[in-house]
C-alpha positions as CSV (number, residue, x, y, z in Angstrom):
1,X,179.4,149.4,42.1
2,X,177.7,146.8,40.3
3,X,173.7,146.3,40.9
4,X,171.6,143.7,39.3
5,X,167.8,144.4,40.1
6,X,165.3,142.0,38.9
7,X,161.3,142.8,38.2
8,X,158.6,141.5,36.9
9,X,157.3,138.7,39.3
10,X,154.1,138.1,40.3
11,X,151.0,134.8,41.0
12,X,150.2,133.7,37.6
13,X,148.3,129.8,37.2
14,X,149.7,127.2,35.4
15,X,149.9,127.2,31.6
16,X,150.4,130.8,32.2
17,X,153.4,133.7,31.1
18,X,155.3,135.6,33.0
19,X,158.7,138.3,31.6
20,X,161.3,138.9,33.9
21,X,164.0,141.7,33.8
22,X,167.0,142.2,35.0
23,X,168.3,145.5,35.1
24,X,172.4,146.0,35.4
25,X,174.5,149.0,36.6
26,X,178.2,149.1,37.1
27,X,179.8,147.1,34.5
28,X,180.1,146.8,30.7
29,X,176.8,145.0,30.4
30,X,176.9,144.4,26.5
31,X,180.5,142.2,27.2
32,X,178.7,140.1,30.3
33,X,177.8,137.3,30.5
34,X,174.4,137.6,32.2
35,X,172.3,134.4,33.7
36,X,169.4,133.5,35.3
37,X,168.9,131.1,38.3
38,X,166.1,129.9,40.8
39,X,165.8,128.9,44.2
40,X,162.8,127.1,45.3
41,X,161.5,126.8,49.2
42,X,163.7,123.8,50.3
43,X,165.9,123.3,47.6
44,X,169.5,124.5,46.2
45,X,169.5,127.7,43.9
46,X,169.7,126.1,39.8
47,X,170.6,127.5,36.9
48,X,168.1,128.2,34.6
49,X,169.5,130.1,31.4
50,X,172.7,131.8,29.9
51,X,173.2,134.7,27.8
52,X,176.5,135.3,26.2
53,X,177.4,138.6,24.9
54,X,176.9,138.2,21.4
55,X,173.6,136.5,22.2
56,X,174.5,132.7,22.0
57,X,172.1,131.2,25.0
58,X,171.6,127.8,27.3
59,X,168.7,126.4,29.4
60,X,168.5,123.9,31.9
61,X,166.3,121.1,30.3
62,X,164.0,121.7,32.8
63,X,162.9,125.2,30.7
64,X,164.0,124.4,27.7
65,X,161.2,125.2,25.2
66,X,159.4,126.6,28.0
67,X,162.0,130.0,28.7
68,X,163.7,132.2,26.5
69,X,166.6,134.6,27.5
70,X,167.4,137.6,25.7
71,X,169.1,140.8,26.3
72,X,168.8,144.5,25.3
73,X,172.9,145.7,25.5
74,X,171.0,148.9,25.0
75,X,169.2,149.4,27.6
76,X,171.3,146.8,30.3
77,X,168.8,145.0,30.2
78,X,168.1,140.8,30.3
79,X,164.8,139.4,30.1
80,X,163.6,136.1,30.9
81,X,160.5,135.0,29.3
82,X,158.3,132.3,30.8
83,X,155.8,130.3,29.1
84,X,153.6,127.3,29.8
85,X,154.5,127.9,33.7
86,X,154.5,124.8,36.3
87,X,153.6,124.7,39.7
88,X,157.3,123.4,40.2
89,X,158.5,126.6,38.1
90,X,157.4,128.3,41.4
91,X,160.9,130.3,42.9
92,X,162.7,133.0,43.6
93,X,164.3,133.9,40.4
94,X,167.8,136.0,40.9
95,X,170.0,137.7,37.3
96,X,173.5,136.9,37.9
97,X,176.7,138.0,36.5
98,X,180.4,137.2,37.2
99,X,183.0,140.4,37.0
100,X,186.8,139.4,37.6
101,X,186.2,136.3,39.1
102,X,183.8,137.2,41.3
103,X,179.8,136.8,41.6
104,X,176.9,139.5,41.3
105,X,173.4,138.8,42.2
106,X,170.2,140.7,42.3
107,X,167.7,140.5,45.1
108,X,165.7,138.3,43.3
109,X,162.0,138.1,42.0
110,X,159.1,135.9,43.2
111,X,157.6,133.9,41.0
112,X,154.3,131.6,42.4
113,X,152.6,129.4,39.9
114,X,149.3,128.2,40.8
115,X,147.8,124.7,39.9
Protein backbone atom coordinates (compact mmCIF):
# COMPACT_ATOMS: atom_id res chain seq x y z
CA UNK A 1 0.00 0.00 0.00
CA UNK A 2 1.31 3.40 -0.33
CA UNK A 3 3.15 5.09 2.90
CA UNK A 4 4.57 8.46 2.94
CA UNK A 5 6.61 8.96 6.30
CA UNK A 6 8.03 12.30 7.01
CA UNK A 7 11.37 13.08 9.43
CA UNK A 8 13.42 15.44 10.27
CA UNK A 9 11.46 17.97 12.59
CA UNK A 10 12.60 19.41 15.50
CA UNK A 11 12.70 23.30 17.81
CA UNK A 12 15.13 25.32 15.84
CA UNK A 13 15.11 29.60 16.55
CA UNK A 14 14.44 31.85 13.99
CA UNK A 15 16.89 32.61 11.25
CA UNK A 16 17.56 29.04 11.70
CA UNK A 17 17.59 25.60 9.06
CA UNK A 18 15.90 22.77 9.29
CA UNK A 19 15.70 19.46 6.20
CA UNK A 20 12.77 17.57 5.99
CA UNK A 21 12.24 14.08 4.35
CA UNK A 22 9.82 12.30 3.11
CA UNK A 23 10.20 8.85 2.53
CA UNK A 24 7.64 6.94 -0.07
CA UNK A 25 6.58 3.20 -0.40
CA UNK A 26 4.09 1.76 -2.65
CA UNK A 27 4.01 3.61 -5.80
CA UNK A 28 6.40 4.51 -8.72
CA UNK A 29 7.93 7.40 -6.73
CA UNK A 30 10.27 8.74 -9.68
CA UNK A 31 6.72 9.34 -11.91
CA UNK A 32 4.95 11.23 -8.67
CA UNK A 33 4.23 14.06 -8.22
CA UNK A 34 5.32 14.58 -4.56
CA UNK A 35 4.39 17.92 -2.44
CA UNK A 36 4.74 19.44 0.65
CA UNK A 37 2.08 21.18 2.92
CA UNK A 38 1.66 22.69 6.52
CA UNK A 39 -0.86 23.05 8.98
CA UNK A 40 -0.49 25.47 11.74
CA UNK A 41 -2.48 25.36 15.30
CA UNK A 42 -5.67 27.14 14.22
CA UNK A 43 -5.45 27.39 10.66
CA UNK A 44 -6.29 25.41 7.27
CA UNK A 45 -3.44 22.97 6.00
CA UNK A 46 -1.41 25.21 2.88
CA UNK A 47 0.60 24.20 0.29
CA UNK A 48 3.94 24.91 0.59
CA UNK A 49 6.03 23.35 -2.52
CA UNK A 50 5.75 20.97 -5.57
CA UNK A 51 7.98 18.62 -7.14
CA UNK A 52 7.25 17.22 -10.46
CA UNK A 53 8.84 14.17 -11.69
CA UNK A 54 11.35 15.47 -13.87
CA UNK A 55 12.23 17.94 -11.14
CA UNK A 56 10.41 21.20 -12.32
CA UNK A 57 9.20 22.78 -8.61
CA UNK A 58 6.68 25.55 -7.08
CA UNK A 59 6.40 27.41 -3.68
CA UNK A 60 3.94 29.28 -2.08
CA UNK A 61 5.31 32.89 -1.87
CA UNK A 62 5.27 32.62 1.51
CA UNK A 63 8.75 30.20 1.24
CA UNK A 64 9.78 31.16 -1.72
CA UNK A 65 13.55 31.93 -1.45
CA UNK A 66 13.21 30.64 1.93
CA UNK A 67 12.50 26.49 0.89
CA UNK A 68 13.76 24.39 -1.57
CA UNK A 69 12.21 21.04 -2.65
CA UNK A 70 14.13 18.31 -4.14
CA UNK A 71 13.88 14.76 -4.59
CA UNK A 72 16.18 11.59 -4.68
CA UNK A 73 13.99 9.08 -7.36
CA UNK A 74 16.70 6.90 -6.01
CA UNK A 75 16.24 6.55 -2.86
CA UNK A 76 12.09 7.60 -2.72
CA UNK A 77 13.02 10.15 -1.22
CA UNK A 78 11.74 14.15 -1.14
CA UNK A 79 13.41 16.61 0.90
CA UNK A 80 12.37 19.95 1.96
CA UNK A 81 14.95 22.29 3.00
CA UNK A 82 14.21 25.26 5.23
CA UNK A 83 16.10 28.31 5.62
CA UNK A 84 15.90 31.64 7.32
CA UNK A 85 12.88 29.96 9.54
CA UNK A 86 9.93 32.28 11.00
CA UNK A 87 8.13 31.96 14.01
CA UNK A 88 4.97 31.79 11.58
CA UNK A 89 6.90 28.84 9.67
CA UNK A 90 5.98 26.97 12.91
CA UNK A 91 3.56 23.66 11.71
CA UNK A 92 3.01 20.44 11.18
CA UNK A 93 4.59 19.72 7.94
CA UNK A 94 2.88 16.56 5.98
CA UNK A 95 4.58 14.98 2.14
CA UNK A 96 1.69 14.37 -0.07
CA UNK A 97 1.16 12.55 -3.16
CA UNK A 98 -1.97 11.86 -5.42
CA UNK A 99 -2.20 8.13 -7.01
CA UNK A 100 -5.33 7.69 -9.40
CA UNK A 101 -7.15 10.38 -8.25
CA UNK A 102 -6.84 9.91 -4.92
CA UNK A 103 -4.79 11.57 -1.93
CA UNK A 104 -1.73 10.11 0.15
CA UNK A 105 -0.47 11.78 3.21
CA UNK A 106 2.20 11.10 5.78
CA UNK A 107 1.75 11.57 9.46
CA UNK A 108 3.42 14.69 9.40
CA UNK A 109 6.49 16.29 11.12
CA UNK A 110 6.62 19.08 13.77
CA UNK A 111 8.29 21.91 13.07
CA UNK A 112 8.50 24.81 16.12
CA UNK A 113 10.44 27.92 15.35
CA UNK A 114 11.42 29.99 18.18
CA UNK A 115 11.56 33.90 18.21
Amino acid sequence: QVQLVESGGGLVQAGGSLRLSCTASGIIFRMSVMGWYRQAPGKQREWVATIASVGVAGYADSVKGRFTISRDNAKNMVYLQMNSLKSEDTAVYYCKTIIGGREYWGQGTQVTVSS
